[in-house]
PDB file as gemmi writes it, atoms N, CA and C in Angstrom:
CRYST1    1.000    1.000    1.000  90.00  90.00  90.00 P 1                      
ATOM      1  N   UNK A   1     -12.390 -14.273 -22.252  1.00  0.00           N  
ATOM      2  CA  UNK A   1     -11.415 -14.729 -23.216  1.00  0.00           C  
ATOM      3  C   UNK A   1     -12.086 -15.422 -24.402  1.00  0.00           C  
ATOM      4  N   UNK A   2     -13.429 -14.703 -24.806  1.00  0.00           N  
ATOM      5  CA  UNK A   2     -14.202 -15.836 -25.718  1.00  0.00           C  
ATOM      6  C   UNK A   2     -13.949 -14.916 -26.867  1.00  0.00           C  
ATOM      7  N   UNK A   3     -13.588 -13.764 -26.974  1.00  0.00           N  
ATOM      8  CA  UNK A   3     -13.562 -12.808 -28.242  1.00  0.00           C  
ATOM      9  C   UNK A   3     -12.129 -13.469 -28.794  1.00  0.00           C  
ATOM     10  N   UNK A   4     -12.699 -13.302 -30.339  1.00  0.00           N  
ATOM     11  CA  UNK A   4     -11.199 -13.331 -31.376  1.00  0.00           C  
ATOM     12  C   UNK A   4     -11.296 -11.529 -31.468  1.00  0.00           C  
ATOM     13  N   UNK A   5     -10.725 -12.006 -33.411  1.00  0.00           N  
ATOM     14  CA  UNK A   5     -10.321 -11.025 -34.149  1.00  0.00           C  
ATOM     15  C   UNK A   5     -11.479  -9.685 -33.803  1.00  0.00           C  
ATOM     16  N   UNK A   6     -12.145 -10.186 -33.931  1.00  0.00           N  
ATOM     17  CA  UNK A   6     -13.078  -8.422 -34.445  1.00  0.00           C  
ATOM     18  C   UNK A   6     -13.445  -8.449 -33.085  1.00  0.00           C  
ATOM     19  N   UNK A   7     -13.941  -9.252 -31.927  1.00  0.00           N  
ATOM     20  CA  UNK A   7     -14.290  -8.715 -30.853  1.00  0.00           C  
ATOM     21  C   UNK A   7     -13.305  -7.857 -30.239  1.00  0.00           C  
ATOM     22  N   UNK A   8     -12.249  -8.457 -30.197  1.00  0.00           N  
ATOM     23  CA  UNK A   8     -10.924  -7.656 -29.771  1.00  0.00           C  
ATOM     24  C   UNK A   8     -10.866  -6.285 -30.364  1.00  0.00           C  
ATOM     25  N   UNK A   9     -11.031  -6.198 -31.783  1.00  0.00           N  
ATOM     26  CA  UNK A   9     -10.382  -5.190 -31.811  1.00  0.00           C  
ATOM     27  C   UNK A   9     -11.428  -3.757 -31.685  1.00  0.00           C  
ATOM     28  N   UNK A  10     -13.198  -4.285 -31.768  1.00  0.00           N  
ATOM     29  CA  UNK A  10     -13.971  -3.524 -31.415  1.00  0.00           C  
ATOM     30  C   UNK A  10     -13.737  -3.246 -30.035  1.00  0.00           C  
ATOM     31  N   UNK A  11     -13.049  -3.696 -28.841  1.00  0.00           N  
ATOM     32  CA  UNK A  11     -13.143  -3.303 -27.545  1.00  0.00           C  
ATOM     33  C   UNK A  11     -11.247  -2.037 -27.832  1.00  0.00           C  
ATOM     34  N   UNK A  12     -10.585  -2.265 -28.504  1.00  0.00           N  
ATOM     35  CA  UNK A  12      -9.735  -1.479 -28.488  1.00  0.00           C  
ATOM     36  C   UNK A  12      -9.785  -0.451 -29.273  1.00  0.00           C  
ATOM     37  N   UNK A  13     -10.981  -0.246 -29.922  1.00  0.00           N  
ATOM     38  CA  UNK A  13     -11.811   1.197 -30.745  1.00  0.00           C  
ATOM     39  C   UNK A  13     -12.540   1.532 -30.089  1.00  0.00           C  
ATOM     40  N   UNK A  14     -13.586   1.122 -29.257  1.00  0.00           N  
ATOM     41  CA  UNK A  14     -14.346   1.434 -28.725  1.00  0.00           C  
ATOM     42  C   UNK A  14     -14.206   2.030 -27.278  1.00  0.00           C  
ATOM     43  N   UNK A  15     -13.488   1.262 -26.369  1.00  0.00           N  
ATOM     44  CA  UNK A  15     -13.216   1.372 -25.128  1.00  0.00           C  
ATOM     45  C   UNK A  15     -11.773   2.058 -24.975  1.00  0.00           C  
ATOM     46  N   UNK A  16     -10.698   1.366 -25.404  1.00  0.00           N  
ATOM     47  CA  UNK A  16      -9.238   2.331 -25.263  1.00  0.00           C  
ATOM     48  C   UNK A  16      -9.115   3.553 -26.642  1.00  0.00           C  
ATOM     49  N   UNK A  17     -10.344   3.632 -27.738  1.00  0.00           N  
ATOM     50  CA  UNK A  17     -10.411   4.403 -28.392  1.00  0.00           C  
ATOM     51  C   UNK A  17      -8.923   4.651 -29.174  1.00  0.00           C  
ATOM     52  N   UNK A  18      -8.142   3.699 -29.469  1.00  0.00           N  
ATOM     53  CA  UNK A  18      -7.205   3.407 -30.168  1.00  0.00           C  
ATOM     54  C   UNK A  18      -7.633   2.676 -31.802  1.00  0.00           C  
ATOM     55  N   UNK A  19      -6.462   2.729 -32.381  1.00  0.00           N  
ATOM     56  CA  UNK A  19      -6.416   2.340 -33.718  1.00  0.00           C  
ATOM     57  C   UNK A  19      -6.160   0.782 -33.780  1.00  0.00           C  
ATOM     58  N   UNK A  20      -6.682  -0.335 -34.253  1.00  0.00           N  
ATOM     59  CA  UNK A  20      -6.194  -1.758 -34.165  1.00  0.00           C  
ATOM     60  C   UNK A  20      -5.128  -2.235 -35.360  1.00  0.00           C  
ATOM     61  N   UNK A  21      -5.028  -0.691 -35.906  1.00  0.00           N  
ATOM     62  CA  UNK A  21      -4.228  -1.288 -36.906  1.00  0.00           C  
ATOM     63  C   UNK A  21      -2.915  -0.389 -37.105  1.00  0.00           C  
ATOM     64  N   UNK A  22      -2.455   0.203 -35.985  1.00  0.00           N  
ATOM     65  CA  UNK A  22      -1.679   1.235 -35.873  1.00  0.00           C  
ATOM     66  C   UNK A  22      -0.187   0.616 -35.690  1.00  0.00           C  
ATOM     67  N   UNK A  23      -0.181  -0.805 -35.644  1.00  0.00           N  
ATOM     68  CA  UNK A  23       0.880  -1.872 -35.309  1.00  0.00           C  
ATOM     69  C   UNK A  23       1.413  -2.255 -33.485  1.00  0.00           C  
ATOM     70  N   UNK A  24       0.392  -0.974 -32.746  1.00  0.00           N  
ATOM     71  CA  UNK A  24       0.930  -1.316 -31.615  1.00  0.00           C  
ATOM     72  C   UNK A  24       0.055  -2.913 -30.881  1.00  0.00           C  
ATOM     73  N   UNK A  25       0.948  -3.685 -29.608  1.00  0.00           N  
ATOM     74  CA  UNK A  25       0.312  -4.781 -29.550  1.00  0.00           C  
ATOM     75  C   UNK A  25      -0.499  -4.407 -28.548  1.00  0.00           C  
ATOM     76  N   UNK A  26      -1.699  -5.015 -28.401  1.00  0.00           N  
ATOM     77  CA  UNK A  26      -3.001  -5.237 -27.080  1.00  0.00           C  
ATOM     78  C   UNK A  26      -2.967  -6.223 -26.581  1.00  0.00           C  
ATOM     79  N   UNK A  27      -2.901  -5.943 -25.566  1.00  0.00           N  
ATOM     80  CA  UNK A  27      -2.618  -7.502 -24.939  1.00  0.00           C  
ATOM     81  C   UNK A  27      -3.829  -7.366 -23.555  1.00  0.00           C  
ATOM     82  N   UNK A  28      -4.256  -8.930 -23.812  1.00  0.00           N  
ATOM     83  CA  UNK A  28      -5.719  -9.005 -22.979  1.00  0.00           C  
ATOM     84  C   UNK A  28      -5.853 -10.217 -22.180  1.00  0.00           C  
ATOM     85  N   UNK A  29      -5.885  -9.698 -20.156  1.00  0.00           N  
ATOM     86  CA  UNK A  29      -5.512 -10.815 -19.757  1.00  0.00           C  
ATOM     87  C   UNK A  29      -7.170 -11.828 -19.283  1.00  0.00           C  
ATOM     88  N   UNK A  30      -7.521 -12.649 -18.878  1.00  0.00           N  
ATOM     89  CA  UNK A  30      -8.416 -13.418 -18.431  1.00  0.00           C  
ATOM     90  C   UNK A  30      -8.356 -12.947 -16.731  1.00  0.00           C  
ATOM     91  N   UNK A  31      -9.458 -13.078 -16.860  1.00  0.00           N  
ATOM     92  CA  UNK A  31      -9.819 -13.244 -14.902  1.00  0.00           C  
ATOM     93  C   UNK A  31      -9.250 -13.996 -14.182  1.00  0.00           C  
ATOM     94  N   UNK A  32      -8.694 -14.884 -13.964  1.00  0.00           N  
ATOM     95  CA  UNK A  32      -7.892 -15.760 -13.209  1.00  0.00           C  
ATOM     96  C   UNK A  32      -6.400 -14.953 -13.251  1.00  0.00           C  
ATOM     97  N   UNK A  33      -6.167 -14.769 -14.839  1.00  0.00           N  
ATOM     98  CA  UNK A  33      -4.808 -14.241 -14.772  1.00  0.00           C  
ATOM     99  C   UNK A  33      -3.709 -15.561 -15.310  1.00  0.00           C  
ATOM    100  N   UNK A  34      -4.642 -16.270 -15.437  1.00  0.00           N  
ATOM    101  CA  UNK A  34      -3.327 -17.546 -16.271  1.00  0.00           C  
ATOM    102  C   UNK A  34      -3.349 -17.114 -17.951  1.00  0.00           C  
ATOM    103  N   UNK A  35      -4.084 -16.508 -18.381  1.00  0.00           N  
ATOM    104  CA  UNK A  35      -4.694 -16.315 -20.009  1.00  0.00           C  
ATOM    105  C   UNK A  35      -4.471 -15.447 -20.203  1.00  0.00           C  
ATOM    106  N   UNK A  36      -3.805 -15.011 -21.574  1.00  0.00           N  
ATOM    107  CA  UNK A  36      -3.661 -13.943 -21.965  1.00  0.00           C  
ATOM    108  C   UNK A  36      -3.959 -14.185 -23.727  1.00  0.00           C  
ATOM    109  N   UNK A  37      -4.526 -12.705 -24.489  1.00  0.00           N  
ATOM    110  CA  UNK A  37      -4.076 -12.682 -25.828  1.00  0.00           C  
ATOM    111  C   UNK A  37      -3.759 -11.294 -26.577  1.00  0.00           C  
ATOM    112  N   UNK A  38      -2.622 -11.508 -27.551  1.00  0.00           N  
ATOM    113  CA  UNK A  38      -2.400 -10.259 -28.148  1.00  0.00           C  
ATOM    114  C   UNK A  38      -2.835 -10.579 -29.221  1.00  0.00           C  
ATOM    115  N   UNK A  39      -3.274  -9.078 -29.742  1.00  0.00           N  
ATOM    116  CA  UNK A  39      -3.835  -8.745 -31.013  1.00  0.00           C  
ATOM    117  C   UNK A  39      -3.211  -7.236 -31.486  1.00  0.00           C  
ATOM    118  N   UNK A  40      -2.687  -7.777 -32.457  1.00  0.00           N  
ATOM    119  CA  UNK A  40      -1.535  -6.573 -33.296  1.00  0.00           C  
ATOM    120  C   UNK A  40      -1.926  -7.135 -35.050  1.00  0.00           C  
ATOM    121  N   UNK A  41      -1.571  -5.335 -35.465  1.00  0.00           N  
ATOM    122  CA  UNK A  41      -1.605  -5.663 -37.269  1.00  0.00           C  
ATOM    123  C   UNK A  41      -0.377  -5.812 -37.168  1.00  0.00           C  
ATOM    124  N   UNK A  42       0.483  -7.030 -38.360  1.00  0.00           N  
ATOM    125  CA  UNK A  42       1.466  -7.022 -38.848  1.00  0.00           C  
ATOM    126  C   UNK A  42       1.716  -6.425 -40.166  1.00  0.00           C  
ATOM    127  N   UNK A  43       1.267  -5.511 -40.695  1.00  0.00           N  
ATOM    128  CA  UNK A  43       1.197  -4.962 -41.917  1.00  0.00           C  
ATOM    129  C   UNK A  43       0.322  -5.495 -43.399  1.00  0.00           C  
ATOM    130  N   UNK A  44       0.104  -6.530 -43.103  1.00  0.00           N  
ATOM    131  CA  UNK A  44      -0.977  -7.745 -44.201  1.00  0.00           C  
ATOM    132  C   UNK A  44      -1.527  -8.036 -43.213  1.00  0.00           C  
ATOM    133  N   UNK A  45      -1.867  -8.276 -42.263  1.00  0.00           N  
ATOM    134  CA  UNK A  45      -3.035  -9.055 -41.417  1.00  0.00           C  
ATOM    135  C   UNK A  45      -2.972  -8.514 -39.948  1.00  0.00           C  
ATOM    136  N   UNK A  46      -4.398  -9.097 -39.511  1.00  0.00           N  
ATOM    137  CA  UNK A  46      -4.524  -9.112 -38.108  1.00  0.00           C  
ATOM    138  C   UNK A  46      -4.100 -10.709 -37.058  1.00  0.00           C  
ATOM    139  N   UNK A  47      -3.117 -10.470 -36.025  1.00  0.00           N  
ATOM    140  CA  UNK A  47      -2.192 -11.593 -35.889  1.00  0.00           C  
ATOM    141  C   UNK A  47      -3.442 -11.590 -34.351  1.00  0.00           C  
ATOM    142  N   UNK A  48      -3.553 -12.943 -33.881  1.00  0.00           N  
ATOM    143  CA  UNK A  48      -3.782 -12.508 -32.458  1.00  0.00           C  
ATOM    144  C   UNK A  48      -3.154 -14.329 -31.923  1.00  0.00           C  
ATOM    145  N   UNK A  49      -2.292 -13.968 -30.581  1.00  0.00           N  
ATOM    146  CA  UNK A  49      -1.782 -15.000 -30.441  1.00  0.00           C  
ATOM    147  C   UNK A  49      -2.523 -15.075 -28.603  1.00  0.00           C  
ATOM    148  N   UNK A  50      -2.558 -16.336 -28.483  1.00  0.00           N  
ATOM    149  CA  UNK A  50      -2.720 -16.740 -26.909  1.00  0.00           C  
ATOM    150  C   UNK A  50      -2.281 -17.765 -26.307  1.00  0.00           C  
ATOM    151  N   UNK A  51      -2.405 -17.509 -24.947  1.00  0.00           N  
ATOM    152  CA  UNK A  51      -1.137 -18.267 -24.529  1.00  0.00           C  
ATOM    153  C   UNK A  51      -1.786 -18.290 -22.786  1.00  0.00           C  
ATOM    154  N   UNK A  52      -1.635 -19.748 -22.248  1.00  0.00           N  
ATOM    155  CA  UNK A  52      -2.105 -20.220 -20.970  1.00  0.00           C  
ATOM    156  C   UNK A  52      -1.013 -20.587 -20.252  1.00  0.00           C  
ATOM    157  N   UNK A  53      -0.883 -20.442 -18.803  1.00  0.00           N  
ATOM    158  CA  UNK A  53      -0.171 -21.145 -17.934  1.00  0.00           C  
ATOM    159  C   UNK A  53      -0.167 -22.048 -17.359  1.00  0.00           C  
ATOM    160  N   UNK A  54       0.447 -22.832 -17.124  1.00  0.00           N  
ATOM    161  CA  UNK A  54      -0.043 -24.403 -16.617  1.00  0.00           C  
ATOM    162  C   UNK A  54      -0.313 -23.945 -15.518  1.00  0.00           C  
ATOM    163  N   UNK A  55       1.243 -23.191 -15.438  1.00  0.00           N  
ATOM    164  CA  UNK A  55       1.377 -22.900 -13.327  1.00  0.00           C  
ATOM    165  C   UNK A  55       1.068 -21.036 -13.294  1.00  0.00           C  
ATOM    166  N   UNK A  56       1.066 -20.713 -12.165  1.00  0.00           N  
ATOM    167  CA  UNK A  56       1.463 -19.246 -12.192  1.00  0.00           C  
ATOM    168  C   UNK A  56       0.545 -18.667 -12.845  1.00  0.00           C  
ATOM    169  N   UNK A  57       1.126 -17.565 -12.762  1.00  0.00           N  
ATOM    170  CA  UNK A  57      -0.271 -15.929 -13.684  1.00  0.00           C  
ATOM    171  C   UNK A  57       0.866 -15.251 -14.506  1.00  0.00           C  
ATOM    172  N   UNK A  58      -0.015 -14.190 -14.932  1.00  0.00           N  
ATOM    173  CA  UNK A  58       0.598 -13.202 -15.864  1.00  0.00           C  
ATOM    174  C   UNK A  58       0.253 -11.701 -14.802  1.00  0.00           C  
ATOM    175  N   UNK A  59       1.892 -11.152 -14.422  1.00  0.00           N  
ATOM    176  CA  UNK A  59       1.210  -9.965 -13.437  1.00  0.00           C  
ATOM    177  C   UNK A  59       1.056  -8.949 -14.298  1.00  0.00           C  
ATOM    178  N   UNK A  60       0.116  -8.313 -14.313  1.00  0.00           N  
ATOM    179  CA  UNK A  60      -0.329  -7.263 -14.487  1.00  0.00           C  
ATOM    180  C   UNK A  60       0.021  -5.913 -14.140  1.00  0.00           C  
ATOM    181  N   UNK A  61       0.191  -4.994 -14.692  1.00  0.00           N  
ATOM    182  CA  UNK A  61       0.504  -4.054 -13.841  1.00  0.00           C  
ATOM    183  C   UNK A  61      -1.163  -3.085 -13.561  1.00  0.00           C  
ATOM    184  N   UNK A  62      -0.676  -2.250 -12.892  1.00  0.00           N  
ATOM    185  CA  UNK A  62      -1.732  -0.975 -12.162  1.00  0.00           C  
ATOM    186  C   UNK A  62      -1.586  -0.198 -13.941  1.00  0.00           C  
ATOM    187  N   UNK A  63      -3.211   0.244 -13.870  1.00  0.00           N  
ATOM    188  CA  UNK A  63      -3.642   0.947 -15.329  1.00  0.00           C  
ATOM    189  C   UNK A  63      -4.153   1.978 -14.294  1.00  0.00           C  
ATOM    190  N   UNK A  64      -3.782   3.301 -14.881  1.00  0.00           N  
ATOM    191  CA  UNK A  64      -4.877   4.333 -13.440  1.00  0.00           C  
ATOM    192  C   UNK A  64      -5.520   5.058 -14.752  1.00  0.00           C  
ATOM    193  N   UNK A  65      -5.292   4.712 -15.833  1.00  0.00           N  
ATOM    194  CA  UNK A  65      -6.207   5.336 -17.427  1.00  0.00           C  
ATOM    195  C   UNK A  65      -6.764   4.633 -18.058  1.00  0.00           C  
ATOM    196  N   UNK A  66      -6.531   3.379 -17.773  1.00  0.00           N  
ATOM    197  CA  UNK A  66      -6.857   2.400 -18.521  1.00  0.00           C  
ATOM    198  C   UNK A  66      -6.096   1.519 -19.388  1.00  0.00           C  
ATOM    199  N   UNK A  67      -5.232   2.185 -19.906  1.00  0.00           N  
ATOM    200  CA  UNK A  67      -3.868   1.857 -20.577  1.00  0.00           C  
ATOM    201  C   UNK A  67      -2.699   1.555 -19.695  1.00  0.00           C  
ATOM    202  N   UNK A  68      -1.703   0.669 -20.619  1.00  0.00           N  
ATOM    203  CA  UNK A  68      -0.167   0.815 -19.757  1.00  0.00           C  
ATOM    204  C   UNK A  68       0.361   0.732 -21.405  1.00  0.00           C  
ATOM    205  N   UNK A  69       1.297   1.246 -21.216  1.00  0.00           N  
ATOM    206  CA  UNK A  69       2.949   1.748 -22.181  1.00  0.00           C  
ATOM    207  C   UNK A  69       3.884   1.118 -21.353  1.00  0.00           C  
ATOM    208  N   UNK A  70       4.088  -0.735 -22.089  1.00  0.00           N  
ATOM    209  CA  UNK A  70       5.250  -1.290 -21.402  1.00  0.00           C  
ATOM    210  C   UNK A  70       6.518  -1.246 -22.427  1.00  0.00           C  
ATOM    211  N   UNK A  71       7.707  -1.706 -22.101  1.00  0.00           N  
ATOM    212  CA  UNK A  71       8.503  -1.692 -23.156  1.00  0.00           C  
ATOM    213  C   UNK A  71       8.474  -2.775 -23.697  1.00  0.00           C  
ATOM    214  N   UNK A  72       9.536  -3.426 -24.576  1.00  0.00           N  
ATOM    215  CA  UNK A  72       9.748  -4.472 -25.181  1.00  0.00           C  
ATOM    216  C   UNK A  72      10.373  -5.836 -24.051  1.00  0.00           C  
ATOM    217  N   UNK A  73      10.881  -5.533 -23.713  1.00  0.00           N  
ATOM    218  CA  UNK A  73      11.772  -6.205 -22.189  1.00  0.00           C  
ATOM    219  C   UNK A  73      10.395  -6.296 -21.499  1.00  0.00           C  
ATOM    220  N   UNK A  74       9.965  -5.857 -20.958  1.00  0.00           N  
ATOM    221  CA  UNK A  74       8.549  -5.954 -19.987  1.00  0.00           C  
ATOM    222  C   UNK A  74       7.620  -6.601 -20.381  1.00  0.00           C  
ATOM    223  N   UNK A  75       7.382  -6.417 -22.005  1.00  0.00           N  
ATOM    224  CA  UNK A  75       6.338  -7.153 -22.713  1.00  0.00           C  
ATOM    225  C   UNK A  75       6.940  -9.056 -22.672  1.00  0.00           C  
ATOM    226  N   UNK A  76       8.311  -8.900 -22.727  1.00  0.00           N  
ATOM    227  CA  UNK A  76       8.553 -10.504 -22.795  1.00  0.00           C  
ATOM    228  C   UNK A  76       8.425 -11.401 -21.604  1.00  0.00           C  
ATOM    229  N   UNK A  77       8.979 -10.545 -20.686  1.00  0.00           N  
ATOM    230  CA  UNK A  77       8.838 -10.813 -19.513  1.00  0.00           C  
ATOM    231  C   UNK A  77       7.693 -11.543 -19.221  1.00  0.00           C  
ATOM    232  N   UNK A  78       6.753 -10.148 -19.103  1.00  0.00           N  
ATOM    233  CA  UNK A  78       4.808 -10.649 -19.076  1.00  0.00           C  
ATOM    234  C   UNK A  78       4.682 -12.166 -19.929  1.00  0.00           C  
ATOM    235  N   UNK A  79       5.232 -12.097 -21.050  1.00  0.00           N  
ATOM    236  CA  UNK A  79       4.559 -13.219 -22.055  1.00  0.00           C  
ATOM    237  C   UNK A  79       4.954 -14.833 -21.058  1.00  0.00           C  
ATOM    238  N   UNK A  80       6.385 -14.612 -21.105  1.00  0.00           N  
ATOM    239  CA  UNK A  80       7.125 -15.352 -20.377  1.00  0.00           C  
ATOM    240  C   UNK A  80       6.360 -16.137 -18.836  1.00  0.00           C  
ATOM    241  N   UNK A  81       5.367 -15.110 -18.204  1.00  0.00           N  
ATOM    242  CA  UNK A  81       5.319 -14.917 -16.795  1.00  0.00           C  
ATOM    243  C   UNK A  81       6.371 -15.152 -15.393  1.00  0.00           C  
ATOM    244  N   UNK A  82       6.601 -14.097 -16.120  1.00  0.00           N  
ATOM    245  CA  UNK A  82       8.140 -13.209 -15.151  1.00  0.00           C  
ATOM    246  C   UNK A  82       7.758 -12.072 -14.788  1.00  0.00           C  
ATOM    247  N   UNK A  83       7.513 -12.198 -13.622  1.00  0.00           N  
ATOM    248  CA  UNK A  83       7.246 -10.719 -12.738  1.00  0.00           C  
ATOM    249  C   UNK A  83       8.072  -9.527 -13.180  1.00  0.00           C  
ATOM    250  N   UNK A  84       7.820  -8.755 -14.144  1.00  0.00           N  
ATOM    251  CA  UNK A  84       8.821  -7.631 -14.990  1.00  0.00           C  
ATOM    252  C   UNK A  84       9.098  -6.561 -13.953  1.00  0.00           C  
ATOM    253  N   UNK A  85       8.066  -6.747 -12.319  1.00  0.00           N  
ATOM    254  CA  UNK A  85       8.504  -5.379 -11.446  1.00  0.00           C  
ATOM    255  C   UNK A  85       9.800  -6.124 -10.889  1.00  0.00           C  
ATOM    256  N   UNK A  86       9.563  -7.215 -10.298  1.00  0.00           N  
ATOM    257  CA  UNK A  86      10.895  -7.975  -9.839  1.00  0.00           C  
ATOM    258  C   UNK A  86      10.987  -9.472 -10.485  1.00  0.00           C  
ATOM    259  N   UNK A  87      12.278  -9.356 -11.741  1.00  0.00           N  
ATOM    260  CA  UNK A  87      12.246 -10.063 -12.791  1.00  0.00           C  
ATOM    261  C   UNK A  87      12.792 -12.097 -11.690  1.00  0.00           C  
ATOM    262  N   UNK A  88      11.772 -12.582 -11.386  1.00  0.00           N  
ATOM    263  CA  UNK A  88      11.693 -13.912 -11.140  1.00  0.00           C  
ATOM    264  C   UNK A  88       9.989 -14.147 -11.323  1.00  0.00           C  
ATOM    265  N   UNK A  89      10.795 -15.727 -11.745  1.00  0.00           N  
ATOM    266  CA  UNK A  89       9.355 -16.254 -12.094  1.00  0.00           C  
ATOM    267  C   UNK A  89       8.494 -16.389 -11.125  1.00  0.00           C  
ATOM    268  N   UNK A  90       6.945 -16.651 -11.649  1.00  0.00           N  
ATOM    269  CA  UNK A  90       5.700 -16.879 -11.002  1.00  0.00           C  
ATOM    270  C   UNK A  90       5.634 -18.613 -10.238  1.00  0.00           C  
ATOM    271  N   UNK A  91       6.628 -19.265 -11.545  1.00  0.00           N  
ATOM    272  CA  UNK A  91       6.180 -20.646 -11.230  1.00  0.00           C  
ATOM    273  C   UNK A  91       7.263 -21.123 -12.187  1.00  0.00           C  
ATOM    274  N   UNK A  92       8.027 -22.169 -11.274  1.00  0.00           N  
ATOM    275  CA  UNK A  92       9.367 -22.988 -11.658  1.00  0.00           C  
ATOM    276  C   UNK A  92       8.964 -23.511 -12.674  1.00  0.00           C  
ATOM    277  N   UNK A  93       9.817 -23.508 -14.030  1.00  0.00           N  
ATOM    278  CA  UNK A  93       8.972 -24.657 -15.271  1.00  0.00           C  
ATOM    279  C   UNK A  93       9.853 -26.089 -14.392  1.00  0.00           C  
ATOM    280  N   UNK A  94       9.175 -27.074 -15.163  1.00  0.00           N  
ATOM    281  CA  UNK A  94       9.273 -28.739 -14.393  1.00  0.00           C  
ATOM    282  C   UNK A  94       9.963 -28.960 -15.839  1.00  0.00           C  
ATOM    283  N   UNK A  95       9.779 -28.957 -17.011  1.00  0.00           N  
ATOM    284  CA  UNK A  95      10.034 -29.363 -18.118  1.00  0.00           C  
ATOM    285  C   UNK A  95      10.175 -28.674 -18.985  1.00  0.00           C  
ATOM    286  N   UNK A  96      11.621 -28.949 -20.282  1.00  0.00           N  
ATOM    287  CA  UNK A  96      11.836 -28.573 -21.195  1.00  0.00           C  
ATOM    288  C   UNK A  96      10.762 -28.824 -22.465  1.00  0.00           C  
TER     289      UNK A  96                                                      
END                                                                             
């Protein structure tokens, strides 16, 4: 989780052999699984946002290509960490 902007997006040219500026989002989790970051063009720039869990993980799904094609609902879910196969949380929030 030590790459920004250009490391990111050299591993999504290089390795998923995709476009980083095609508007779709990449989303990249950490080894533990509490960390995640996306990196998407918004049309003027390269955005990359991240985001930790106090409690809980971010599940992942099975890649058998390397890739996954989630939807929009699934993607929030994930962000959220809400199990998007069976939509309950990972970990009760304590606080607003």
């Amino acid at each position: 989780m030590r790459r920004g902007f250009d490391g990111l997006s050299a591993i999504v040219q290089t390795t998923l052999e995709e476009d980083p500026f095609s508007g779709h989002a990449f989303v990249f989790r950490g080894r533990k699984g509490d960390r995640i970051k996306v990196l998407w063009w918004s049309g003027d720039g390269m955005c990359l946002f991240a985001k930790r869990l106090e409690q809980g993980y971010f599940v992942w799904p099975q890649a058998q290509s390397g890739t996954v094609h989630l939807t929009s609902a699934q993607l929030s879910m994930l962000l959220e960490g809400i199990d998007w196969r069976r939509p309950l949380r990972t970990a009760r929030p304590t606080a607003v």
